[in-house]
N, C-alpha and C positions, 0 to 999 in steps of 0.2 A: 583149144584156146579160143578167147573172144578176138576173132580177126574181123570183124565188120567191119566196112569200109567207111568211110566217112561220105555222110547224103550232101550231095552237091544242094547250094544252096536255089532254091524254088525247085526241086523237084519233087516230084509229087511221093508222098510218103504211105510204101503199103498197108494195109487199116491195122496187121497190128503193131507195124510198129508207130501208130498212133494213141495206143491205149498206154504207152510209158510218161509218166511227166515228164516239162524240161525243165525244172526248177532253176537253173543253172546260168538263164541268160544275163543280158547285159543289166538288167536291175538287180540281180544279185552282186554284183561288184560293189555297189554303194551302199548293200544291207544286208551284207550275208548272215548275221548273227539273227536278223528277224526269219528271213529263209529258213534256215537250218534250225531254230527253234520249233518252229512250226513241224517241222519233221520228224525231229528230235524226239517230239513230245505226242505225238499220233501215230508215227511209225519208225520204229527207231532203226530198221534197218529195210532201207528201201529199195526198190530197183527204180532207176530214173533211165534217160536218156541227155549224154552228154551233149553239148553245142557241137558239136562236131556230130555228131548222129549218133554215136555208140552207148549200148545200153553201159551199165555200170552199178554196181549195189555202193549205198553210200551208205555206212557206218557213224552212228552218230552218238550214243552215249558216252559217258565217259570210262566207266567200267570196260567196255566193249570196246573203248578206240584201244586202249591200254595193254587188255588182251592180243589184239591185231599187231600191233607195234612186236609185239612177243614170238606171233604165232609164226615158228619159219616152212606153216604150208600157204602163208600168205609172200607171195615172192614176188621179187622186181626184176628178177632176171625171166620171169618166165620159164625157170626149169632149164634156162639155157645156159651156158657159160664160153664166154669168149675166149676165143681160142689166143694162148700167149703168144704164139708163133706168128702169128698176123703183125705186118708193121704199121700202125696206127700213129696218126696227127695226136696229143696233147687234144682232149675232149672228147676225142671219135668214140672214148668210153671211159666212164668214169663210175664212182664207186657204187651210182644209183643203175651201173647197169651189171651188178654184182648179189650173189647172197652169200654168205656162211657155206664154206670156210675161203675163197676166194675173197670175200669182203672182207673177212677177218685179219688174213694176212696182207693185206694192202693199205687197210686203215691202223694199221698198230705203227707203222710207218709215223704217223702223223700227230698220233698220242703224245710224244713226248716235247712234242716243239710248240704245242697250241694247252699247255694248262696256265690255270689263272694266276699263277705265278711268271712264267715263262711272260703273259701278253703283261701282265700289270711293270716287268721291266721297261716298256715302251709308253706306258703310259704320259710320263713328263714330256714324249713331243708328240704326243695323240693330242694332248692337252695344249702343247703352242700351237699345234695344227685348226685346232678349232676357235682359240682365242685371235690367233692371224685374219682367218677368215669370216669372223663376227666384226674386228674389225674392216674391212673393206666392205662387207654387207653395210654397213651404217655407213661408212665412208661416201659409197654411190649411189645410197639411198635417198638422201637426202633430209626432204621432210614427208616422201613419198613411202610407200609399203615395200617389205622385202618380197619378193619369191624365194620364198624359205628352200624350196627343192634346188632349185638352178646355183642359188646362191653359196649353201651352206651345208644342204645334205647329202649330193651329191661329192662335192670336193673334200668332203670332209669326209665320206666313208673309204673315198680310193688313195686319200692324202695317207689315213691309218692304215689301207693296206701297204701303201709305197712304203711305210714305215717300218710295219714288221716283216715284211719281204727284203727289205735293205734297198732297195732299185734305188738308183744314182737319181739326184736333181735334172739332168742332162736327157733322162732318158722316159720321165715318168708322164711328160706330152704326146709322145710316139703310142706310149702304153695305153693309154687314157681312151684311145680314137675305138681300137677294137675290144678293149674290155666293153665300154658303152654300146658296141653293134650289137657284142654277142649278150648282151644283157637286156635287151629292150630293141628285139628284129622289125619294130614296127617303120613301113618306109624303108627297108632294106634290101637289094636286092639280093638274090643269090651269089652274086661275084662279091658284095660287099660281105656276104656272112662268110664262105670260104677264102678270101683275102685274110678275115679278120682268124677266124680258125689260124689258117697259116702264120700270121703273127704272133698270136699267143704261144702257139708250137716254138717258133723261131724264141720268141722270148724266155722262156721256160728252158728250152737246154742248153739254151748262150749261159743262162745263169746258173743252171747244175757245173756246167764245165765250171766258169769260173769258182764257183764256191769251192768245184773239189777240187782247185787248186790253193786255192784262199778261201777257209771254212773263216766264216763269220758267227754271230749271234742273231740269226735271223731263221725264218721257219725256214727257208730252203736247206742251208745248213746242216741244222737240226735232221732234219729229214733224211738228208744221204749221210750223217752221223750213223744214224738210225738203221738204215739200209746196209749199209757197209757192214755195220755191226750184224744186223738181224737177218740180210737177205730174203729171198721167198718171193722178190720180184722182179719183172724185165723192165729194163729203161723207158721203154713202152708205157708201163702203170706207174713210175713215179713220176715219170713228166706230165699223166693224164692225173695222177691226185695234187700235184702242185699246183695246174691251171684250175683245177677244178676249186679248190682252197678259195683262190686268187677269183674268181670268179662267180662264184657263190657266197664271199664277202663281201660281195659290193652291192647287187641291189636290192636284196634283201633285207641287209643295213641301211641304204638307202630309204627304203619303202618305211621300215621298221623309226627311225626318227619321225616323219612324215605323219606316221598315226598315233605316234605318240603325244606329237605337238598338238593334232586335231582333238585324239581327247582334252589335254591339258585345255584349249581353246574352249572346249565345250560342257569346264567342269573350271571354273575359273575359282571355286573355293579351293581342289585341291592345286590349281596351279599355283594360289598364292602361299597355300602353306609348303609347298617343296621350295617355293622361291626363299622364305622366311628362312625355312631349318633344311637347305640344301645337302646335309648329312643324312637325310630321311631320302633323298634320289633313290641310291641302290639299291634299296627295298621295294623300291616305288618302280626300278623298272620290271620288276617281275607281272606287277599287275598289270602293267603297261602291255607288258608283250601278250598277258592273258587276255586282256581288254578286246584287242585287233590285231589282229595278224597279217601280213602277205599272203599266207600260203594255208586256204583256210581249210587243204586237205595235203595230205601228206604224197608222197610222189603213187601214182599209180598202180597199186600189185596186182596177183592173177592169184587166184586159188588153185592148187596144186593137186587139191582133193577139195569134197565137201566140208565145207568149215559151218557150223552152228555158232548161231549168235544168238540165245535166248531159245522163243520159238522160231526163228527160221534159219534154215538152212542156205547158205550160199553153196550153188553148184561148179565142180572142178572146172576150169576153165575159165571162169568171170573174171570182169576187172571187179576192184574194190577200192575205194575211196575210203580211207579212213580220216572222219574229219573230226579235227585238229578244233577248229573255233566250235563247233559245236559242243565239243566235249570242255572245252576252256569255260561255257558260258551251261552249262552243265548244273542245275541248282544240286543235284544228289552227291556231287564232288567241291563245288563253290557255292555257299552258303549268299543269298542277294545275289545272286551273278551281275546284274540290269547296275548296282551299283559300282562304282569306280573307289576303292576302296588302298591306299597307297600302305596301308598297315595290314592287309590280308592275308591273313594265317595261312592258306591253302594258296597264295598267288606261285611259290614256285614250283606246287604241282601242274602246272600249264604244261601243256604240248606241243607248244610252238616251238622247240628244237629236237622233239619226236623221244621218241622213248626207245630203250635196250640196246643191239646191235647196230644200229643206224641213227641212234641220238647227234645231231651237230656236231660233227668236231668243231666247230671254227665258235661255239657259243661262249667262250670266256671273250673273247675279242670282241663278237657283239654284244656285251655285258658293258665291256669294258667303254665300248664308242656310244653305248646309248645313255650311259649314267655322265661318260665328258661332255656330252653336245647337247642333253638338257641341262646339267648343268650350266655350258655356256648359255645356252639361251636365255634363261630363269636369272640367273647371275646379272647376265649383260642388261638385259631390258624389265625396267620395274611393273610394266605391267605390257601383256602381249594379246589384240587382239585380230581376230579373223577382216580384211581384207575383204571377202565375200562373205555373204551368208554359207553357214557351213554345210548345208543341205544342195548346196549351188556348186560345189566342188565336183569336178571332173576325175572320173576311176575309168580306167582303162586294163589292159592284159588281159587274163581270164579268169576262169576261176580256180586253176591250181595257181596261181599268182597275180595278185591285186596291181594295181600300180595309180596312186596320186598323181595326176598328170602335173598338175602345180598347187601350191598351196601358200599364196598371199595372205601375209600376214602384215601388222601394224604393230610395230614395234614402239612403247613410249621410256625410253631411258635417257640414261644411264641409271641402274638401283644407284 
């Protein structure tokens, strides 16, 4: 297995592992699609070195990322499997530390409480939730610019999850403190991340108990509906795929509104025709999400054996990066890719909620909060622009996940 350890930072690095590139620093956060073109299109399947020091093959076509997503000698458990018998905290392991048939029987769990049917019942107060909070962004705005993230994007992706989770009014400020730690560790210390562990724990089987005494219409629910019925797992992996849900809904959604609005800011002909014929949104998020992504490579796997990709071979044991924005901006699968296109035939072959076995569960809900909240936005204000220059904006996280640090906008309404 690739166990290298991560190179402290200035020390001195032996010469070869000075012959791997590091494509992957902090300029890549604010360009990844030029990055990964560039690679894309002279070596489609590379050996780099990650920011952390560890070599790594990136995978970039789109043919090839598609394959990957399929292939189960490319794994994320590493060949390992955790052991049920272990008593684990809610995240201590969750479904990306699983493959087939263990991943199998813990996500089927969660299939019947997260389809687009099941989230678009929730939609009519996804929809007050964001209309509330567009309100009060203008309210304390003034005649001054919003911070779209602090303001709108944020409250609004945990407000949709307190929704289809059901969590009481009373209790969703408590929630709010360490969903946000464990979503964004930056300035946090270790007592602050395992506090926040311990409360999502705490929260997660307060709410199992209760449900299965009082089953509601809500994923929790649905879930020990599901379980009861299907079994196949310990208390253990249904409280670790509930936080996980609940946790993996938020900043990713978050981030995911964030680059949506940035395009829309930075292509102001398509933002005014979604504003015009706001029925053309939910077409319009697919491209969106092809456009820019968070997570512009998919979680980390290991080669299990030698895997071929074209002419070269990845040797058993590596990590592999299958990226995700690369293959979205892919001209051999997206026809123009460089174009922002809200009508594009090929926009819901995108990969930004991953492909086969391990495709998003939670991707109706983000469907559903990203067509409410540009709607709100587009709807609310007649014409929206950037606050800064948009080259001026601040990206933080790394590069398995982006993060807009803020994004000031200028809001002119009411349409």
């Amino acid at each position: 297995m690739d166990t290298e350890p991560a190179v402290p930072a200035g020390a001195p690095a032996p010469v070869a592992r000075q012959r791997l590139p590091e494509p992957l620093g902090a300029d890549f956060l604010a360009r990844p699609a030029e990055t990964l073109a560039g690679i894309r299109e002279t070596c489609p399947v590379a050996r780099v070195r990650t920011p952390a020091g560890r070599p790594a093959w990136l995978v970039t076509r789109a043919e090839d990322v598609r394959a990957g997503f399929l292939d189960p000698r490319l794994s994320l458990s590493g060949g390992r499997v955790p052991d049920p018998t272990v008593r684990r905290r809610a995240l201590e392991v969750s479904l990306v530390n699983y493959d087939a048939p263990e991943h199998t029987r813990i996500r089927r769990l969660a299939t019947p409480a997260l389809t687009p049917a099941r989230m678009a019942a929730h939609r009519e107060r996804i929809e007050r939730a964001a209309a509330e909070l567009l309100d009060a962004a203008d309210a304390a705005r003034g005649a001054g610019p919003v911070e779209l993230m602090d303001a709108f994007a944020r409250p609004f992706a945990f407000r949709s999850l307190c929704e289809v989770f059901d969590v009481p009014e009373g209790e969703r400020a408590a929630l709010y403190e360490p969903v946000a730690c464990l979503a964004d560790k930056t300035g946090r210390t270790a007592a602050d991340i395992e506090g926040s562990v311990d409360r999502i724990d705490a929260f997660v089987r307060d709410t199992m108990a209760r449900r299965a005494a009082v089953p509601g219409d809500d994923v929790v629910s649905r879930v020990l509906v599901a379980w009861q019925e299907q079994g196949g797992a310990t208390e253990d992996e249904v409280a670790s795929l509930l936080a996980m849900l609940l946790l993996a809904g938020f900043d990713s959604t978050v981030q995911a509104i964030g680059m949506s609005v940035v395009a829309l800011l930075g292509h102001r002909d398509v933002q005014n025709t979604l504003r015009e014929e706001p029925a053309r949104i939910p077409r319009a998020v697919d491209e969106l999400l092809r456009w820019d992504t968070p997570g512009p490579f998919s979680t980390k796997r290991v080669a299990l054996e030698d895997v071929r990709f074209g002419d070269t071979v990845i040797p058993a044991g590596s990590g592999v990066l299958l990226s995700v924005a690369a293959a979205n901006h892919d001209p051999r699968c997206h026809a123009d890719p460089g174009t922002l296109d809200p009508d594009r035939s090929t926009a819901s072959r995108h990969l930004t909620f991953g492909l086969g076995p391990h495709y998003c569960p939670g991707s109706a809900l983000a469907r559903l909060e990203l067509t409410v909240a540009l709607t709100g936005v587009l709807v609310r204000w007649h014409r929206l622009e950037p606050a800064v220059p948009l080259d001026e904006l601040t990206w933080t996280g790394g590069y398995l996940h982006r993060r807009l640090a803020a994004l000031p906008v200028r809001p002119c309404g009411p349409a």
